[in-house]
C-alpha positions in Angstrom: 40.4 -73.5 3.9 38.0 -72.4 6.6 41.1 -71.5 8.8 41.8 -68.4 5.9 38.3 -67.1 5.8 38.4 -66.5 9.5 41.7 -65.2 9.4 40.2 -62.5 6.3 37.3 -62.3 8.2 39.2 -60.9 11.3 41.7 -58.6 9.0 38.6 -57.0 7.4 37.1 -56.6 10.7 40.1 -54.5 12.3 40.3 -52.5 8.8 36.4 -51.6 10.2 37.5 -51.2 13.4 40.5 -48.3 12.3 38.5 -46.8 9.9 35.0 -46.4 12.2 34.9 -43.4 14.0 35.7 -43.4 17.4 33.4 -40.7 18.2 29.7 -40.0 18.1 28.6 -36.4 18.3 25.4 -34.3 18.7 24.5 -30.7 19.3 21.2 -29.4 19.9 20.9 -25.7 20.3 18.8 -23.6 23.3 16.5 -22.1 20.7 15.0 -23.0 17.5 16.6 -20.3 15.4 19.6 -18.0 15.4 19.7 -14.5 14.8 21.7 -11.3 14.9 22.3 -10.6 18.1 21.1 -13.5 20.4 22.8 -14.1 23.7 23.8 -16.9 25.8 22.6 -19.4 23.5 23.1 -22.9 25.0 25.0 -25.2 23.0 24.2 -29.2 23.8 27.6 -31.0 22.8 27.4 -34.7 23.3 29.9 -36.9 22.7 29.6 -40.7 22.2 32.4 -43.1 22.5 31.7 -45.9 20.1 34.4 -47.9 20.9 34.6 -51.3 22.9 37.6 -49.6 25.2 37.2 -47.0 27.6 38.7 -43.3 27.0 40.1 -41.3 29.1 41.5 -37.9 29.6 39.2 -36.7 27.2 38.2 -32.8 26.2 36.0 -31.0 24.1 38.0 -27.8 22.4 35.3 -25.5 20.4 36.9 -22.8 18.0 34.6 -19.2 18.2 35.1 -17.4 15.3 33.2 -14.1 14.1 30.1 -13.7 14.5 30.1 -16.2 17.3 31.8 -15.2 20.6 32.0 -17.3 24.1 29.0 -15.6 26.9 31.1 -16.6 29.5 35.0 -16.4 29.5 36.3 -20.0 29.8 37.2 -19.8 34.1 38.1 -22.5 36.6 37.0 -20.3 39.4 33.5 -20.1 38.1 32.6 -23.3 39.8 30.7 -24.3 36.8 31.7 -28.0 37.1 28.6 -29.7 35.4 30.2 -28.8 31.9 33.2 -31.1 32.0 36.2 -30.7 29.3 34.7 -27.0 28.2 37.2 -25.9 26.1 36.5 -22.7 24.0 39.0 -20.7 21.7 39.4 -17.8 19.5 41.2 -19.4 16.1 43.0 -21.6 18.0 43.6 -20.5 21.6 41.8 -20.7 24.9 42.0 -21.8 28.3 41.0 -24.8 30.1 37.4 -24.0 32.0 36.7 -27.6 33.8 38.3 -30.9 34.8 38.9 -33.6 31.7 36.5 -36.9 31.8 36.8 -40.1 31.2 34.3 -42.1 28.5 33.6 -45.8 29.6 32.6 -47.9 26.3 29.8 -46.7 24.4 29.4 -44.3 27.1 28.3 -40.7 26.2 29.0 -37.4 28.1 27.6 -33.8 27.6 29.4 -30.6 27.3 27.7 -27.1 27.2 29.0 -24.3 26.0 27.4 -20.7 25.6 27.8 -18.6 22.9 26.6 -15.0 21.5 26.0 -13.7 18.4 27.7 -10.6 16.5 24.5 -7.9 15.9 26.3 -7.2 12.9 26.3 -11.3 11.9 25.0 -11.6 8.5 22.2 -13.9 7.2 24.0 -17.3 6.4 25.8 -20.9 6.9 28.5 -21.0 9.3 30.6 -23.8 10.1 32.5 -24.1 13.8 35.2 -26.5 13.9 35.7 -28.9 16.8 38.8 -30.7 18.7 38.2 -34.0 20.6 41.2 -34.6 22.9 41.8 -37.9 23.8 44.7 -40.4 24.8 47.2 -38.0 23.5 45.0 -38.1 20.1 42.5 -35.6 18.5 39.5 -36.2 16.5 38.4 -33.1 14.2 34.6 -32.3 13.3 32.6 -29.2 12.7 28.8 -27.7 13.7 26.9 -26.4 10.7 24.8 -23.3 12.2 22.6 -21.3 10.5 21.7 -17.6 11.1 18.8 -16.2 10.2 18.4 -12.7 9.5 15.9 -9.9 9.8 12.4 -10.5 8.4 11.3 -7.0 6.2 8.5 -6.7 3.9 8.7 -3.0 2.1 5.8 -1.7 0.5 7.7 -0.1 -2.6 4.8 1.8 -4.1 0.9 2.3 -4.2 -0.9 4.1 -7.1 -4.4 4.9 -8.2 -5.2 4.1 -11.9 -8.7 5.5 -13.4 -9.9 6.5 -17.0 -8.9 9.7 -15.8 -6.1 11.0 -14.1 -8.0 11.5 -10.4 -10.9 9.2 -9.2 -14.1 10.2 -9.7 -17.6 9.3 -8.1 -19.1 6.6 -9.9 -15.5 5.5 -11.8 -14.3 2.5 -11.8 -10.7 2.5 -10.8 -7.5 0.0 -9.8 -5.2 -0.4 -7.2 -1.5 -1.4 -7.4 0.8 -2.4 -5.1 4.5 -3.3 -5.3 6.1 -5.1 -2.5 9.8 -6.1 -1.9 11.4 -8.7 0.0 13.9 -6.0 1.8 14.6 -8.8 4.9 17.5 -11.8 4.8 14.8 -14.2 5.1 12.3 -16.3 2.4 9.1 -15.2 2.8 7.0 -18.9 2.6 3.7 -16.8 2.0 2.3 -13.6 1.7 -0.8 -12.0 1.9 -2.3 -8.8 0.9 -5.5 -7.4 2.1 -6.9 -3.6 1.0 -9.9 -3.2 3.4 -11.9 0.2 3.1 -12.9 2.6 5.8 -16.1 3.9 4.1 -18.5 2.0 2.2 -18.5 4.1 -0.5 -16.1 2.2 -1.9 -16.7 -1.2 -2.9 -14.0 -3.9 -4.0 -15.2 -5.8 -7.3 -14.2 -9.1 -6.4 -15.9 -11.2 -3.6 -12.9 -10.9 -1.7 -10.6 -7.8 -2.3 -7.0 -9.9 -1.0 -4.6 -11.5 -3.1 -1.9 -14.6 -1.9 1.7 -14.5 -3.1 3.9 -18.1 -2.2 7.7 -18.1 -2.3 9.5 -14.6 -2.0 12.9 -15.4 -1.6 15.5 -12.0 -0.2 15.1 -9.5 -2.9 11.6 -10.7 -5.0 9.2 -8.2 -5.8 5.3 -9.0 -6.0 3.4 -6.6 -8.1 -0.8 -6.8 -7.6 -3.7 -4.8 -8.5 -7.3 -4.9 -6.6 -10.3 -3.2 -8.2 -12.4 -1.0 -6.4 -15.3 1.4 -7.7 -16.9 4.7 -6.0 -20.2 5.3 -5.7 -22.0 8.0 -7.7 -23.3 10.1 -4.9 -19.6 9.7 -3.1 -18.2 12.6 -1.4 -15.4 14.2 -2.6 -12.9 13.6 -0.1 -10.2 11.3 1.3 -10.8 7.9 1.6 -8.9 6.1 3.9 -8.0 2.4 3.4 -6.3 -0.7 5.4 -3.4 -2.5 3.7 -3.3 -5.6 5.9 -0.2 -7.9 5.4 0.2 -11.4 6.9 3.1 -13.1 6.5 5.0 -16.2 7.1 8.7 -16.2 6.9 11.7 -19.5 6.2 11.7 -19.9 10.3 8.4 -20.3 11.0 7.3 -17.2 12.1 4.3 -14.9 11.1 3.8 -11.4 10.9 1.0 -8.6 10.8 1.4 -5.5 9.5 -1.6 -2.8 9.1 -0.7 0.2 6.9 -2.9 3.3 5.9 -3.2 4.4 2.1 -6.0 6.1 1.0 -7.1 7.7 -2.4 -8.5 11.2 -2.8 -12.0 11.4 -4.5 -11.6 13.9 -7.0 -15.2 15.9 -8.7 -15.9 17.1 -12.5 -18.3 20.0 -12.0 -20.9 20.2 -14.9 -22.4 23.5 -15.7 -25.3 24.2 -18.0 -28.4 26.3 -18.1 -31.6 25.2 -15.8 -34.0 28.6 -17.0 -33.9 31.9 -18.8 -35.9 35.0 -17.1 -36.5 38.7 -18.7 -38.2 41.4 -16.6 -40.4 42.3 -18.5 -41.7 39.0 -19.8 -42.0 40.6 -23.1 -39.2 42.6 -24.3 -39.6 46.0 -26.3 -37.1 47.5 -28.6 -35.0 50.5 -27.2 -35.9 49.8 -23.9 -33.6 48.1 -21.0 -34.4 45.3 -19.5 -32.7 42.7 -17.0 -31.4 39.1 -17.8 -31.5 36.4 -15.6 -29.6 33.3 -16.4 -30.3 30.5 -13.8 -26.5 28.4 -13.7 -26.4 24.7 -12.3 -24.0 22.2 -11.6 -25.3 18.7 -12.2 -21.6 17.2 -11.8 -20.2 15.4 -8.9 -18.1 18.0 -7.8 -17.9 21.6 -6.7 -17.1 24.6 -9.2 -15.5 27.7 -8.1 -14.2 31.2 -9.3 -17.7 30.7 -11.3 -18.2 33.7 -13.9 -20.5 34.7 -17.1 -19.9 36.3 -20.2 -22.9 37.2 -22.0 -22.0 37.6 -25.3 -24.4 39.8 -28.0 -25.6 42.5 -29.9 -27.3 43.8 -26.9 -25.8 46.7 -24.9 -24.9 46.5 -21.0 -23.6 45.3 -18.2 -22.7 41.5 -19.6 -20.1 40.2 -16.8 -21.6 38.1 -14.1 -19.3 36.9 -11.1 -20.8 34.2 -9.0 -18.5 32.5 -7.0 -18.6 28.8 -5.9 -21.5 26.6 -7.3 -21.7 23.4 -5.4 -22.7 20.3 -6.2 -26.6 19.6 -6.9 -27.1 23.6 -6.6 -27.1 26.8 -8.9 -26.9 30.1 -9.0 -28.1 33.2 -11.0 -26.6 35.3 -13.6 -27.9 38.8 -13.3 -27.2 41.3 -16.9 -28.6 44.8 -17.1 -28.9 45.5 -20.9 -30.9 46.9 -23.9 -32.9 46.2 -26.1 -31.9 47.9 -29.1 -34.1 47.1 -32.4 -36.5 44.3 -33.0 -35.3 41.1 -33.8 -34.8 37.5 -32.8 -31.1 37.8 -31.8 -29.1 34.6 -30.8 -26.3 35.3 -28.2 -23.8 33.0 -26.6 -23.4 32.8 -22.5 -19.5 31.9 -21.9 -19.4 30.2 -18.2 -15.4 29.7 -16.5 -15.1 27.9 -13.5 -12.6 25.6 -12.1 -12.8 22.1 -10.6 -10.5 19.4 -9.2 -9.7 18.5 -13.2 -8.7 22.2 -13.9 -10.3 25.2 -15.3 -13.0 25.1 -18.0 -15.0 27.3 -19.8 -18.2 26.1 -22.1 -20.3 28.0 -24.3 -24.4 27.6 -24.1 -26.4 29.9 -26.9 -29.2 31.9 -25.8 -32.0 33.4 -28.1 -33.6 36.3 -27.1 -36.5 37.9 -28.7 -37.0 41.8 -29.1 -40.7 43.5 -30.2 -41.1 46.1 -32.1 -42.7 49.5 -30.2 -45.5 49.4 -32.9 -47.0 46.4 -32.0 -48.1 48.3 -29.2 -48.7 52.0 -30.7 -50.8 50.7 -33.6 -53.5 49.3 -30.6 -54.7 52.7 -29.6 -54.7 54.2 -33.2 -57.7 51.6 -33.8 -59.3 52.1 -30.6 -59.5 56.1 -31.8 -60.6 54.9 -35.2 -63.6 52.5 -33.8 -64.7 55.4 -31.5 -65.0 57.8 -34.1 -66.7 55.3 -36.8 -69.3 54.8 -33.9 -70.0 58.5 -33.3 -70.4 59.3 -36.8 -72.5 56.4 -37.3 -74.7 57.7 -33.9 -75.1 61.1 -35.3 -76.0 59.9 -38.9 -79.3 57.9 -37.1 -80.8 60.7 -35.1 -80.7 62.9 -38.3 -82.7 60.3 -39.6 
């Protein structure tokens, strides 16, 4: 009984023995990533007898196919003789470039080969077969290599959003920024930074950066970052730093400092700081001249400033005064007459334009006209006292 367990323990052992590989083999590449047009990467190809007998005659035959191409023409005259059994072919063909070797049991023996890379290779898995010649056998394999491809971060788009179509001093505004994954390569993280050049404008949030994870080839990442301006801004351009950092599939990290900017626009705001005559006190039928003082208490300048005076009264009722900036005025000068007595209520039409568009507003103005016998009348009773005393003088010394 015994005797037929051995002999099925030495039949399943041989089954082992032809079915266990004969070979053991390794590659370690020169760099830690591939790419679109490397060169002369080195190629660590080790092979491991795992057999109890020795080998000989042994090569190792690599096939090339595209993107991958040999650096160095397979060449006995070379003199290259460390890389023993360097075979390389193109689909099936190539030349012998060193003496064969022998493999002692469980022996190992390295091979190098050197290979380029296409600049047109596209991001992906590649598989190179393999040939181990031995003892008038061969033993079949492949290398899984990966390329990776270009690492691209594309800022699709950044806008301004406000209550209004323009920022304005003192507004609260947003803003947005779409990004795209343009590269062949997963972005592991991501992050977005909008850092301002002036002070004026101050990010809402402790910390005006946001963190995107996992952007695989062809993801878009959308984020908004509010910011406000501050009242007394300048209306201007205000530069700002989009900072990217970035860390892509291979490892790798990136910075990337970009200029966007938003442009600070101002509402002029017009209205009526005083009202002058000359004279003081006006007189029916006689001319006199309007003065109008005009500010602009907005946060913006006003030009192609002008005044209509509109009213009963006759004369010159166009005023032209130019640019008004912000925080300061200007006077509206109108010639005109006073024609009867009354309290007459007139309306001042000011036009100007601003960085919204052009405007015009209305502002009323009363004006008061005297009669001329308010003033006539004042002399009549001056007569009238002067005579009554006279008479009244003569009437005592007859006495």
């Amino acid at each position: 009984m015994n005797k037929y367990i051995i002999i099925v323990f030495i039949f399943l052992a041989s089954i082992v023995n032809v079915q266990a590989d004969p070979f053991n083999v390794t590659t370690v590449l020169s760099v830690p990533h591939l790419t679109p047009g490397d060169r002369n990467i080195g190629l660590e190809f080790t092979v491991q007898n795992n057999q109890d007998t020795s080998i000989g005659n042994v090569k190792a035959y690599l096939f090339l196919r595209y993107p991958f191409s040999a650096s160095v023409s397979p060449n006995n005259l070379l003199g290259e003789i460390n890389n023993p059994g360097y075979l390389i072919g193109q689909g099936g063909s190539g030349d012998e470039y060193t003496p064969y070797f022998d493999l002692p049991p469980h022996m190992s023996r390295k091979t190098f080969f050197k290979i380029d890379i296409d600049r047109g290779a596209k991001y992906g898995v590649y598989d190179l077969p393999y040939t181990i010649f031995y003892d008038n056998k061969e033993y079949n394999g492949k290398i899984t290599l990966t390329i990776k491809g270009e690492t691209l971060i594309e800022i699709k788009n950044v806008s301004v959003a406000s209550n209004n179509s323009q920022v304005e001093p003192g507004e609260v505004f947003k803003i947005q920024i779409s990004l795209e994954n343009v590269g062949d390569n997963e972005i592991k993280w991501l992050k977005i930074r909008l850092n301002p050049e002036d002070k004026a404008l101050i990010p809402l949030s402790s910390d005006s950066e946001l963190i995107f994870k996992d952007m695989p080839p062809g993801s878009q990442k959308n984020s908004e970052i509010w910011f406000s301006l501050e009242k007394d801004a300048s209306v201007k351009n205000y530069p700002i730093d989009l900072e990217l950092n970035y860390l892509d599939e291979r490892g790798v990290e990136y910075n990337e400092t970009k200029i966007v900017g938003i442009v600070a626009a101002g509402r002029a705001n017009m209205d009526i700081a005083k009202k002058i005559t000359e004279p003081a006190r006006l007189m029916e039928n006689q001319p006199f001249t309007l003065t109008i003082k005009i500010e602009n208490t907005g946060t913006g300048d006003a030009k192609g400033v002008t005044a209509r005076f509109e009213s009963t009264l006759p004369g010159d009722n166009l005023a032209y005064l130019g640019e008004i900036k912000k925080d300061d005025y200007s006077n509206a000068l109108f010639t005109l007459d006073a024609d009867s007595s009354s309290k007459k209520t007139s309306v001042l039409h000011i036009s100007y334009e601003d960085d919204f568009g052009k405007h015009e507003i209305q502002k009323e103005v009363i004006i008061v006209v005297n009669p001329t016998e308010s003033q006539t009348l004042l002399p009549l009773f001056m007569g009238i006292i002067v005579i009554s005393a006279i008479i009244l003088y003569v009437k005592r010394r007859k006495h």
